[in-house]
BALO-894908 format. One line per 4 residues: number of its first residue (from 1); their letters; for each residue x, y, z of C-alpha. Coordinates in nm, 2 decimals, always signed. Layout:
% residues N
NUM) A) X:Y:Z; ...
This chain:
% residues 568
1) XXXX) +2.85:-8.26:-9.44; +2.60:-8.40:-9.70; +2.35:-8.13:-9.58; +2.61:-7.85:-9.63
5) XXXX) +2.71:-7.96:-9.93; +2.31:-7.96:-10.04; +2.27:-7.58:-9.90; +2.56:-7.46:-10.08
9) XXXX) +2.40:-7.62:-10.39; +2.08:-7.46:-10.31; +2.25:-7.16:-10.27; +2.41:-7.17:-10.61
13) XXXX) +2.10:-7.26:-10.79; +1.91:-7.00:-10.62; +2.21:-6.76:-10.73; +2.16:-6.86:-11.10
17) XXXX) +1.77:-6.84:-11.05; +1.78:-6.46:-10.89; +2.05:-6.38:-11.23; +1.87:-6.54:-11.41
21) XXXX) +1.52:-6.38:-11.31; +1.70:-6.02:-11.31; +1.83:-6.09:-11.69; +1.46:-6.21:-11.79
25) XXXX) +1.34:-5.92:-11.59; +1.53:-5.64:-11.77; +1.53:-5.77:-12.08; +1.16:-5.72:-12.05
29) XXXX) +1.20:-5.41:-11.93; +1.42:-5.31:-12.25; +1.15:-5.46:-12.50; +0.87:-5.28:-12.36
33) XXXX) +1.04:-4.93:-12.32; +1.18:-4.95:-12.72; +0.83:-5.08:-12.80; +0.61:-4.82:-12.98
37) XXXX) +0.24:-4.84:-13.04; +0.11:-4.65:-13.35; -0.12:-4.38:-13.32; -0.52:-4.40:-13.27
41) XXXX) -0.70:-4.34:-13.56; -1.07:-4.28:-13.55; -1.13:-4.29:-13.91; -0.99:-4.57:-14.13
45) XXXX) -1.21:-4.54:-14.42; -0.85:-4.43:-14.62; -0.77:-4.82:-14.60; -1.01:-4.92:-14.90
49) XXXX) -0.88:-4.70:-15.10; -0.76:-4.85:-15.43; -0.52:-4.75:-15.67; -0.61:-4.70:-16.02
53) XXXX) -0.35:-4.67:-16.31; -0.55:-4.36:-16.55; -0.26:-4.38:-16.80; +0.09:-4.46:-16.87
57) XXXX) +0.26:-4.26:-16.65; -0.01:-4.17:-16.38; -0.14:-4.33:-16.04; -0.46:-4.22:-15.84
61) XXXX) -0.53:-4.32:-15.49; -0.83:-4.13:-15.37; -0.78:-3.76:-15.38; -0.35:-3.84:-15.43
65) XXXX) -0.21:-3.92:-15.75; +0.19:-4.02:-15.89; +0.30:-3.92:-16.21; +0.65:-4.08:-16.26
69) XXXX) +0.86:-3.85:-16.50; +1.15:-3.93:-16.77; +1.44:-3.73:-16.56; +1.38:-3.96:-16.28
73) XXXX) +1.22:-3.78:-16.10; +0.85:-3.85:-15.97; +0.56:-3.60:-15.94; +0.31:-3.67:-15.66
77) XXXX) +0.04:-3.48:-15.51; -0.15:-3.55:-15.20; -0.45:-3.42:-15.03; -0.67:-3.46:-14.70
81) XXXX) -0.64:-3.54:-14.35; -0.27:-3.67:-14.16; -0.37:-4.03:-14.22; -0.56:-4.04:-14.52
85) XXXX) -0.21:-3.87:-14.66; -0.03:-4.13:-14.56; -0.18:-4.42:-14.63; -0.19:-4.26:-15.00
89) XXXX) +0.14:-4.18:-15.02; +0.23:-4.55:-14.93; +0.02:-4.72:-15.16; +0.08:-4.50:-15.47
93) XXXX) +0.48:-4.53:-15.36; +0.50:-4.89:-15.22; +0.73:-5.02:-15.52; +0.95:-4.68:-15.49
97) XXXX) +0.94:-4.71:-15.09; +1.07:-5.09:-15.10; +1.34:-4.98:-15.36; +1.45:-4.72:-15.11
101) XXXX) +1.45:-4.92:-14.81; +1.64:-5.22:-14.96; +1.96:-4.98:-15.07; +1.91:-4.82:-14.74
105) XXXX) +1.97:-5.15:-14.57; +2.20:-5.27:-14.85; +2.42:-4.96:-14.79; +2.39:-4.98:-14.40
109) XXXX) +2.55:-5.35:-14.43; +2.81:-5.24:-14.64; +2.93:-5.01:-14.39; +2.90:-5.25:-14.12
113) XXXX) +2.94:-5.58:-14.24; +2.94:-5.82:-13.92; +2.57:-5.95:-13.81; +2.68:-5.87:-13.46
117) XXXX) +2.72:-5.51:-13.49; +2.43:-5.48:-13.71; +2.21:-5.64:-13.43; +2.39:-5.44:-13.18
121) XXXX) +2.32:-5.10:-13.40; +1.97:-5.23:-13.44; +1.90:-5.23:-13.03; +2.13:-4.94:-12.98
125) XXXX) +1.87:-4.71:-13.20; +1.56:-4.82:-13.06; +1.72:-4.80:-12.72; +1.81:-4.44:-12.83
129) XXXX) +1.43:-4.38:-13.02; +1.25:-4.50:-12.76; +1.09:-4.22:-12.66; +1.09:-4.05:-13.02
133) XXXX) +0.72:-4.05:-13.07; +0.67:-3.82:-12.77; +0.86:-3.55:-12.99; +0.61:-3.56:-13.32
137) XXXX) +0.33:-3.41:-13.35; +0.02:-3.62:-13.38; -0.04:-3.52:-13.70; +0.28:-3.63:-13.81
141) XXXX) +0.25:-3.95:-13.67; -0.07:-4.03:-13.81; +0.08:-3.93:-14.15; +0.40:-4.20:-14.08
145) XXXX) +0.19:-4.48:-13.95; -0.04:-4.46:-14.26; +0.26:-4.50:-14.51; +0.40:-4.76:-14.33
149) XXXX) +0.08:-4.95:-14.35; +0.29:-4.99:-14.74; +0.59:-5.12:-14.62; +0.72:-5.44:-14.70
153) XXXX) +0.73:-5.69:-14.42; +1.08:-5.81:-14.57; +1.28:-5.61:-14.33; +1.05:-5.68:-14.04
157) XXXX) +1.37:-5.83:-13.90; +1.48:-5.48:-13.82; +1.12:-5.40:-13.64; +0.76:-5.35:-13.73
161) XXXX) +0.68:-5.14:-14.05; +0.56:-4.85:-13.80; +0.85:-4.84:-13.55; +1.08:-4.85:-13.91
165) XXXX) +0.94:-4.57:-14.03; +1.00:-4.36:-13.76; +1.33:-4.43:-13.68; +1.39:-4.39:-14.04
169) XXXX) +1.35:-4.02:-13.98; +1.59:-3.96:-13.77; +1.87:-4.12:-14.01; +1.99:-3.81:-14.09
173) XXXX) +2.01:-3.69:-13.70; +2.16:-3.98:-13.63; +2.40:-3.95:-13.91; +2.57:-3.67:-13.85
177) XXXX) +2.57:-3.67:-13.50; +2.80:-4.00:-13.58; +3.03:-3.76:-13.77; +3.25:-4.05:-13.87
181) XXXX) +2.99:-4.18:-14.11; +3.07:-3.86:-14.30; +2.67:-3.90:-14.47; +2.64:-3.52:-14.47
185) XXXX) +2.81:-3.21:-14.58; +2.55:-2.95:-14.76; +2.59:-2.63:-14.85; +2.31:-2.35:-14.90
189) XXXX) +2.24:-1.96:-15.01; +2.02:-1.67:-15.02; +2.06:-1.33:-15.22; +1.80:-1.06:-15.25
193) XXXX) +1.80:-0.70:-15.32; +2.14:-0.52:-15.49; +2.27:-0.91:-15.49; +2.04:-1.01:-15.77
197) XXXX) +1.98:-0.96:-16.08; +1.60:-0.85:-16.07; +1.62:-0.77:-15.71; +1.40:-1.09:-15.61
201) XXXX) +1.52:-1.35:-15.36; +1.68:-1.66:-15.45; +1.77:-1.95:-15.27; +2.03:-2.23:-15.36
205) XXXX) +2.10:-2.58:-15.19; +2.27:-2.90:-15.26; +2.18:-3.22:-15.03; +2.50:-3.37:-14.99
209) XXXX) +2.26:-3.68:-14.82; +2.52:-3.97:-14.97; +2.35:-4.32:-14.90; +2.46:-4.48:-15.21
213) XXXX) +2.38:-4.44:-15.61; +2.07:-4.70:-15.53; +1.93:-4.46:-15.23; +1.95:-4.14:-15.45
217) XXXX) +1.78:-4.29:-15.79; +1.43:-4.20:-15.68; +1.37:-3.87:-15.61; +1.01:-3.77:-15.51
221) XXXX) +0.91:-3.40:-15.58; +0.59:-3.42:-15.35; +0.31:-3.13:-15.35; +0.12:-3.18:-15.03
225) XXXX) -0.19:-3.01:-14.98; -0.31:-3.05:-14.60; -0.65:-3.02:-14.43; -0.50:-2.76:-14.23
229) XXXX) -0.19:-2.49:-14.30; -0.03:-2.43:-14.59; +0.03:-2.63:-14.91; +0.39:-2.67:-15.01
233) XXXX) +0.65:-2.91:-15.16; +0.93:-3.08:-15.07; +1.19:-3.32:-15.29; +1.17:-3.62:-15.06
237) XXXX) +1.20:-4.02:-15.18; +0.96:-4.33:-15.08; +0.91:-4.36:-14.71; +1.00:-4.04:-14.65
241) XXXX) +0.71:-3.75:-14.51; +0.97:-3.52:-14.36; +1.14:-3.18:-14.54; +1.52:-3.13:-14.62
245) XXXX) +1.42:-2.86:-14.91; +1.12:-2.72:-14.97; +0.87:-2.43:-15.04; +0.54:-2.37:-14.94
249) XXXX) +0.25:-2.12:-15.09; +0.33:-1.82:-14.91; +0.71:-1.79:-15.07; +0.83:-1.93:-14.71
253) XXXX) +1.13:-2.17:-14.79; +1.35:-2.43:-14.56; +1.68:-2.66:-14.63; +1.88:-2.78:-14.37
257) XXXX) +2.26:-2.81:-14.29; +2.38:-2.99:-14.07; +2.63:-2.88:-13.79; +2.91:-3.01:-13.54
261) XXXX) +2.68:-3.22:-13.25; +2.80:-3.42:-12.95; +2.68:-3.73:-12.97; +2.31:-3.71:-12.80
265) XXXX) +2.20:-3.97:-12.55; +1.85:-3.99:-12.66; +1.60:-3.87:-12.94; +1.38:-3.53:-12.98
269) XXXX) +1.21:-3.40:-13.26; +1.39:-3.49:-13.60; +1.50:-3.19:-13.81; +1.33:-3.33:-14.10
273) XXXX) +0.99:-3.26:-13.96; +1.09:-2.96:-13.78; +1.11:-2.82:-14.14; +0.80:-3.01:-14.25
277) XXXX) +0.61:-2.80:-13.95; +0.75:-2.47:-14.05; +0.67:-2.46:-14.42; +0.30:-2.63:-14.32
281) XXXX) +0.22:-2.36:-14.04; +0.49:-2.02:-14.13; +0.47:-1.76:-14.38; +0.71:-1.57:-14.24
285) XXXX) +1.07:-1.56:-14.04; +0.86:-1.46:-13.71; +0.64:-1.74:-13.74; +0.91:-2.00:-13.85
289) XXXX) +1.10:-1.84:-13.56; +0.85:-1.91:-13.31; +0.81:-2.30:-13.42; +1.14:-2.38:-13.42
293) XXXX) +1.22:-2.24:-13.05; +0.92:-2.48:-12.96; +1.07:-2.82:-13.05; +1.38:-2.96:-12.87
297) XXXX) +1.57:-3.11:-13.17; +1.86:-3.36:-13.04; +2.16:-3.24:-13.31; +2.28:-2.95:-13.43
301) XXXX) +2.15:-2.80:-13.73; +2.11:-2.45:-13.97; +1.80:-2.36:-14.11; +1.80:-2.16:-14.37
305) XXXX) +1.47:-2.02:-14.42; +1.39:-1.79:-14.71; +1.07:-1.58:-14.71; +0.89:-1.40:-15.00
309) XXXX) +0.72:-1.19:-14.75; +1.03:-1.04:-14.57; +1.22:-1.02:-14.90; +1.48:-1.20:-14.75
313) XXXX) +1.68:-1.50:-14.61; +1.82:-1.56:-14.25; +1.95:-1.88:-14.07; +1.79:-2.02:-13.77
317) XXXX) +2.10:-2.21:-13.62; +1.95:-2.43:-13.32; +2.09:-2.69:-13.08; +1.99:-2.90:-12.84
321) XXXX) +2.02:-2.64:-12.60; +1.99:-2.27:-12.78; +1.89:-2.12:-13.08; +2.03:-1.81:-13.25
325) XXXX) +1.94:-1.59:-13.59; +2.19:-1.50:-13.80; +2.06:-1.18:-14.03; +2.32:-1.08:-14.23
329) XXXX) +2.20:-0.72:-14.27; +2.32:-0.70:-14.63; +2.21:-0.87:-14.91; +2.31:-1.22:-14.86
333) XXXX) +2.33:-1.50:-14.63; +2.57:-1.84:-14.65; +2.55:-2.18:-14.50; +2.80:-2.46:-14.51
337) XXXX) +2.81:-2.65:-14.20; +2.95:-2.46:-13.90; +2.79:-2.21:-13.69; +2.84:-1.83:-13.78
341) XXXX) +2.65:-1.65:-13.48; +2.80:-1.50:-13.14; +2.59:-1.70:-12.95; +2.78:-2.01:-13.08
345) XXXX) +3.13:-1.85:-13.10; +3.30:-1.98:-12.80; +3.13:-2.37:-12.84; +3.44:-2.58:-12.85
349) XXXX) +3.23:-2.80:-13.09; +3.20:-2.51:-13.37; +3.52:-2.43:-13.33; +3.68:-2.72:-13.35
353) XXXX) +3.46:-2.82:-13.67; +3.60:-2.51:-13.84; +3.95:-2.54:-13.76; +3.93:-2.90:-13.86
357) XXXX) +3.68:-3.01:-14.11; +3.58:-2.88:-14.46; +3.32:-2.68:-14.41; +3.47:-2.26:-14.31
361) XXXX) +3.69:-2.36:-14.68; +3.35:-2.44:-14.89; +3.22:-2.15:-14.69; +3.48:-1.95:-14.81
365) XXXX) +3.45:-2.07:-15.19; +3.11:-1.98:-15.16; +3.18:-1.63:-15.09; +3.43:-1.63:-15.40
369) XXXX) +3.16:-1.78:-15.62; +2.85:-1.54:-15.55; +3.09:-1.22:-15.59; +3.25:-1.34:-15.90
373) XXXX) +3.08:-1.14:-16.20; +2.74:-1.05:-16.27; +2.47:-1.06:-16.05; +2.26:-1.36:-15.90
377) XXXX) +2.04:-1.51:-16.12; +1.91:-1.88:-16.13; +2.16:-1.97:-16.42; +2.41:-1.83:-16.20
381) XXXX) +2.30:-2.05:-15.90; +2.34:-2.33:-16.12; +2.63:-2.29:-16.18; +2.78:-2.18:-15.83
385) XXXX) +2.56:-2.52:-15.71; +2.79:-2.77:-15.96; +3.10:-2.56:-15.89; +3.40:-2.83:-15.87
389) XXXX) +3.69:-2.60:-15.79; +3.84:-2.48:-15.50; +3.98:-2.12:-15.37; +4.09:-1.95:-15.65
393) XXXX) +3.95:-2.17:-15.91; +4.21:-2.46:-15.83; +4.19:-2.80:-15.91; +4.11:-3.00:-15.57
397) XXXX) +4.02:-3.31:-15.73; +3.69:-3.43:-15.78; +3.47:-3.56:-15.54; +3.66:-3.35:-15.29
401) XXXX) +3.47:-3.29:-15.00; +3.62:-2.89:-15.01; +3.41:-2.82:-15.28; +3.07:-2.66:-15.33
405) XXXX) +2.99:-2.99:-15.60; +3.08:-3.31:-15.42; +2.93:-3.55:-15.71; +2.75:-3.69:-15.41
409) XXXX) +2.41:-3.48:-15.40; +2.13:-3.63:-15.33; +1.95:-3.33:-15.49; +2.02:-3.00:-15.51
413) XXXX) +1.71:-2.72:-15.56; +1.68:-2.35:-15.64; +1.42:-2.15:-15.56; +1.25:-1.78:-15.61
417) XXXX) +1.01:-1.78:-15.37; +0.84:-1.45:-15.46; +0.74:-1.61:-15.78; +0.67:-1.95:-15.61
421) XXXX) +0.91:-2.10:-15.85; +1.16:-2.38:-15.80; +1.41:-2.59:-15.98; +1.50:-2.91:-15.90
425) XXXX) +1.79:-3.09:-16.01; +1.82:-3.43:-16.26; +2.07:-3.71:-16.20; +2.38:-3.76:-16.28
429) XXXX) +2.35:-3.55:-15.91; +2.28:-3.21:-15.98; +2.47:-3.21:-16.37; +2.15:-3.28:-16.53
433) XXXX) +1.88:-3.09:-16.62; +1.72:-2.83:-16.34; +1.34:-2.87:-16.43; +1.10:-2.55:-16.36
437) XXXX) +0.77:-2.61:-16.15; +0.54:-2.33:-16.07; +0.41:-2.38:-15.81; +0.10:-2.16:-15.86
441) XXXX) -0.02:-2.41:-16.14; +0.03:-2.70:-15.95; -0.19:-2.60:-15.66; -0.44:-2.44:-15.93
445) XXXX) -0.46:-2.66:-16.17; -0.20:-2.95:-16.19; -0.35:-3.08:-15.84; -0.72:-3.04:-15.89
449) XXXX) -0.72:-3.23:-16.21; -0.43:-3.46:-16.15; -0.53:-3.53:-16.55; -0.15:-3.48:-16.69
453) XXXX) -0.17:-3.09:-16.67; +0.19:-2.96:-16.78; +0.33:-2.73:-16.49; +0.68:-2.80:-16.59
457) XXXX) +0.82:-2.49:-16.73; +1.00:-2.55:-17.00; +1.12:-2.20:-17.15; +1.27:-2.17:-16.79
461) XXXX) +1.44:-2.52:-16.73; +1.81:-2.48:-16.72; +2.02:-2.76:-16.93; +2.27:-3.01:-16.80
465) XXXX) +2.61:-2.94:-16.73; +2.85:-2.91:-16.99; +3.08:-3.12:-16.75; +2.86:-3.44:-16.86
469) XXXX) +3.04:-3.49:-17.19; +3.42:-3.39:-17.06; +3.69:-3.65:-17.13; +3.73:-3.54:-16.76
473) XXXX) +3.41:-3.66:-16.64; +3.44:-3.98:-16.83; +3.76:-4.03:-16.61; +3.61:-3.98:-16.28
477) XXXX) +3.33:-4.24:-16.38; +3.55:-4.49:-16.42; +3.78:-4.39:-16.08; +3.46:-4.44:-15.89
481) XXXX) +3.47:-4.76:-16.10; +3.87:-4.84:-15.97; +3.81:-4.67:-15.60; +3.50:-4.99:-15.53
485) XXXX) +3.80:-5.26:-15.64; +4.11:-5.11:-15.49; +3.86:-5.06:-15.18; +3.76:-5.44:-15.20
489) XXXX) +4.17:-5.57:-15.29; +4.27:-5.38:-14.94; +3.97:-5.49:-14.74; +4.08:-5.83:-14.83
493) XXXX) +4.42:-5.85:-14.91; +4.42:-5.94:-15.21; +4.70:-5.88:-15.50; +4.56:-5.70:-15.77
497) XXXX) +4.63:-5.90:-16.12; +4.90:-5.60:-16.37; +4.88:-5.37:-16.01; +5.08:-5.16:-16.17
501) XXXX) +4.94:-5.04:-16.46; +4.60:-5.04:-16.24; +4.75:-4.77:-16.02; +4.85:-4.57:-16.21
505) XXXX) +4.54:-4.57:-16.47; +4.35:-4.53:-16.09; +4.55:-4.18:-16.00; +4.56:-4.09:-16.36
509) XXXX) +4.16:-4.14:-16.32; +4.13:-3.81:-16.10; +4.55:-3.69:-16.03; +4.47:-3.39:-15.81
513) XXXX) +4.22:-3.54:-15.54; +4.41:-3.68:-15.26; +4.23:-3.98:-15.22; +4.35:-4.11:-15.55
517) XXXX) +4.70:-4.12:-15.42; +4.64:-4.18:-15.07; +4.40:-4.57:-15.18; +4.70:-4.63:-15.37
521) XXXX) +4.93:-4.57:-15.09; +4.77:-4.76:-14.84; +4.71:-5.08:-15.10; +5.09:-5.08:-15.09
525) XXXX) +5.10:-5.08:-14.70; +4.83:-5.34:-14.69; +5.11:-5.55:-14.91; +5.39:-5.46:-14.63
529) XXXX) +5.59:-5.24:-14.92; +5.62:-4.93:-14.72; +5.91:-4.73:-14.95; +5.64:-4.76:-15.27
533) XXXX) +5.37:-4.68:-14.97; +5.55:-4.31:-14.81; +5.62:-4.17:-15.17; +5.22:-4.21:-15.22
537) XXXX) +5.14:-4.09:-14.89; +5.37:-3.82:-14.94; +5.18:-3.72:-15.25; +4.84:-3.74:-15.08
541) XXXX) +4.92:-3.50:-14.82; +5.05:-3.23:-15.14; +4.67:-3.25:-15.21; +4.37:-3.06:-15.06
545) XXXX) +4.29:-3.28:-14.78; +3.94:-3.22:-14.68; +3.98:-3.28:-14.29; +4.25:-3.26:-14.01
549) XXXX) +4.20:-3.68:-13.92; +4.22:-3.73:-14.25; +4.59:-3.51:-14.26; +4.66:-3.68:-13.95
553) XXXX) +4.60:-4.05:-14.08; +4.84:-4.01:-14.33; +5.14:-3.83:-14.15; +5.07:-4.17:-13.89
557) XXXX) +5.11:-4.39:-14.19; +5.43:-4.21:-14.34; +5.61:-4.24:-13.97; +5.51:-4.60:-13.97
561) XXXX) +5.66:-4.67:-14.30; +5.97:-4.48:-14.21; +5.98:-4.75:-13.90; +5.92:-5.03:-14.11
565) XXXX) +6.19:-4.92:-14.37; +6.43:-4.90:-14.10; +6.33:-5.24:-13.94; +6.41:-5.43:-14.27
């Protein structure tokens, strides 16, 4: 008996070894495949480069310079091989990168508060990465790894500087493939010929990238001049060497929009430097063409790409799996954030994302906006770009996600490529000023010198939106003010002190926009009043709602108030 009772003993033990030694086993497994080893660099001399301050305002590192600007936004130029561009670009941004990763990180934990889901996210996208840097081209990799030499070694918890930086490129793939972070909703447009007002192409974008007030602060207008392909810009922030808008010196132009995506199993090239790529190595649609059916990308996305050659603008819609042109034939192309080509027509996705979601009605209001009066002109861009209304011209509410101006964007850009011009927005979002850059001075002159040379023009900048000093906009400040501590009161239960007169100063704050009503409605179902709860519910859903779950949450909340009602 005693030497049974010893095998079965041995048995056990050996059972907990074998687990134990398959556990140990795979978890080695997982840390080696989600471990990424930076690129091979044969010359390193860019490391002793130091940073000189010439003046108040401007930065040099080697052949790279910053120039921080009054609007908030920053001017920086840099020059010379993949790596020697990205270790400049980190040094002479190091302060702005650190900024931009700590509200990145600050905003990703207010979204998901609980350490264990954070450390579960964390695994989950270097699980999903780990075989990312087989999708970028070398040069682009050198590029990363030289700015993240700069990074701060604070958020080393989330991984090394190098493996941060890269996965911080596909943020905004993985952002929108995980629709129900809602990060993403842009809108874009290009008019040419009998459209415009001189005939000459124009494009128009907003980024509707929303990562927080502290994310969107610093905006980077970066002129890049590489050792090979074209130079161009792109408005970009610290960290950041990918395109979402840009332009390079042939007139050829990219933004991006994002579309309706399954949820992908694993990373391919991110968008961002799928863009990058086309306005370094195209100079027309053709070649942009040809570089985009080249890379796998692992979402769904619209390129809009503008070219001063062709005289026009087209989209390149691509998914993982195909990729289509739409060419209007006309005059004019529009982009919100659903597919518009035959070859997507019967995707259950697209469909589904313009029966249910905002983006065929901003679509729509885009139409409205660019047939409405004169011609197209970049005052007129402006203007469709802040538009706040909805079909019609109706009150939505602001911030509504229906509208072409979200009071969310990141930046928002216009360009005329034929004259290598751009305009680039100034915070408050894109109310501020649109500052003028011509391009054909900064790569002339501006960049050569990097010695303060104006290339801002002024005669041509566009002022701020009359919006800015509104009674109206004064209100909507201070419901983003009220939204953050009704948010907080229902999150933790808590009574707010005079609730009523806070409620109603709260709707009051922005009356059409059905989020005003439906926050107050679901403070009172949080308190387990449900009559005071339906009538605000029922007022929400007499607003533009901007998507179908949204509808549907609140008809769900009205029937369970109605069951509540009756219980008591």
């Amino acid at each position: 008996m005693h030497n049974k009772a010893a095998r079965r003993k041995a048995r056990r033990w050996l059972i907990v070894f074998i687990i134990l030694a398959v556990v140990l086993f795979l978890w080695a497994w997982f840390r080696i495949s989600i471990n990424v080893c930076p690129p091979v660099i044969a010359d390193r001399s860019p490391d002793t480069l130091k940073v000189e301050r010439l003046s108040g305002n401007l930065t040099r590192c080697g052949r790279s310079w910053l120039k921080e600007d009054t609007a908030g936004l920053w001017l920086m130029y840099l020059r010379g091989s993949p790596y020697e561009r990205g270790v400049t670009n980190g040094k002479l941004t190091k302060t702005l990168m650190y900024e931009q990763e700590k509200a990145f990180v600050g905003q990703i934990r207010n979204m998901i508060p609980s350490d264990f889901y954070l450390r579960f996210l964390k695994y989950f996208i270097y699980w999903f990465n780990r075989d990312l840097a087989g999708y970028i081209i070398p040069e682009y990799k050198q590029e990363i790894y030289g700015i993240s030499r700069s990074a701060s070694d604070e958020f080393s918890f989330i991984g090394n500087n190098y493996q941060r930086m890269l996965n911080y490129h596909s943020a905004h793939d993985i952002g929108h493939a995980l629709e129900q972070l809602s990060l993403v909703g842009c809108t874009s447009f290009g008019a040419w010929g009998s459209s415009t007002e001189d005939g000459s192409l124009i494009i128009g974008r907003n980024f509707d990238f929303y990562m927080g007030d502290d994310f969107a602060r610093n905006k980077i207008i970066c002129f890049e001049q590489p050792d090979h392909g074209h130079a161009f810009m792109l408005v970009t922030w610290g960290g950041m060497t990918g395109a979402v808008s840009g332009m390079n010196e042939a007139g050829l132009t990219v933004t991006i929009n994002a579309a309706r995506s399954k949820i992908p199993l694993s990373a391919r090239t991110p968008v961002s430097l799928l863009a990058k790529e086309i306005l370094q190595y195209a100079s027309t649609i053709s070649e942009a063409y040809t570089i985009a059916q080249k890379r796998q990308t692992f979402i769904s996305e619209s390129f809009l790409i503008g070219s001063a050659k062709d005289g026009k603008a087209v989209i390149f819609e691509k998914s993982p799996f195909n990729i289509a042109i739409v060419d209007a034939g006309g005059t004019s192309v529009l982009c919100a954030n659903h597919f518009l080509s035959p070859a997507f027509t019967m995707d259950p996705l697209n469909s589904e994302n313009i029966r249910e979601n905002a983006s065929l009605y901003r679509y729509n209001r885009l139409r409205e906006d660019l047939n409405a009066g004169s011609l197209l002109n970049v005052e007129k861009a402006a203007w469709i770009l802040r538009d706040r209304k909805g079909w019609g011209g109706i009150d939505i509410g602001l911030g509504n996600e229906k509208a072409m101006n979200q009071l969310i964007a990141h930046h928002s850009v216009i360009f005329k490529p034929e004259q290598l011009l751009v305009w680039v927005s100034t915070g408050p979002w894109q109310l501020g000023r649109y500052k003028c850059f011509d391009l054909r001075k900064i790569f002339h002159n501006f960049a050569v010198s990097g010695q303060g040379v104006e290339v801002e023009d002024k005669a041509k900048e566009i002022p701020p939106d009359s919006f800015l000093k509104s009674a109206e906009y004064s209100a909507f400040i201070e419901f983003r003010d009220m939204k953050r501590i009704l948010h907080e009161a229902i999150k933790q239960g808590r009574v707010l002190p005079d609730e009523s007169s806070f409620i109603t100063a709260f709707i009051n704050s922005n009356p059409r926009f059905y989020e005003s009503w439906y926050l107050a409605a679901e403070y009172y179902f949080m308190l387990k009043r449900p009559a005071e709860a339906r009538t605000y519910y029922y007022k929400a859903l007499g607003c533009e709602v901007p998507r179908w779950q949204e509808k549907q949450t609140i008809i769900r909340r009205i029937v369970e108030c109605r069951e509540r009602s009756t219980r008591n």
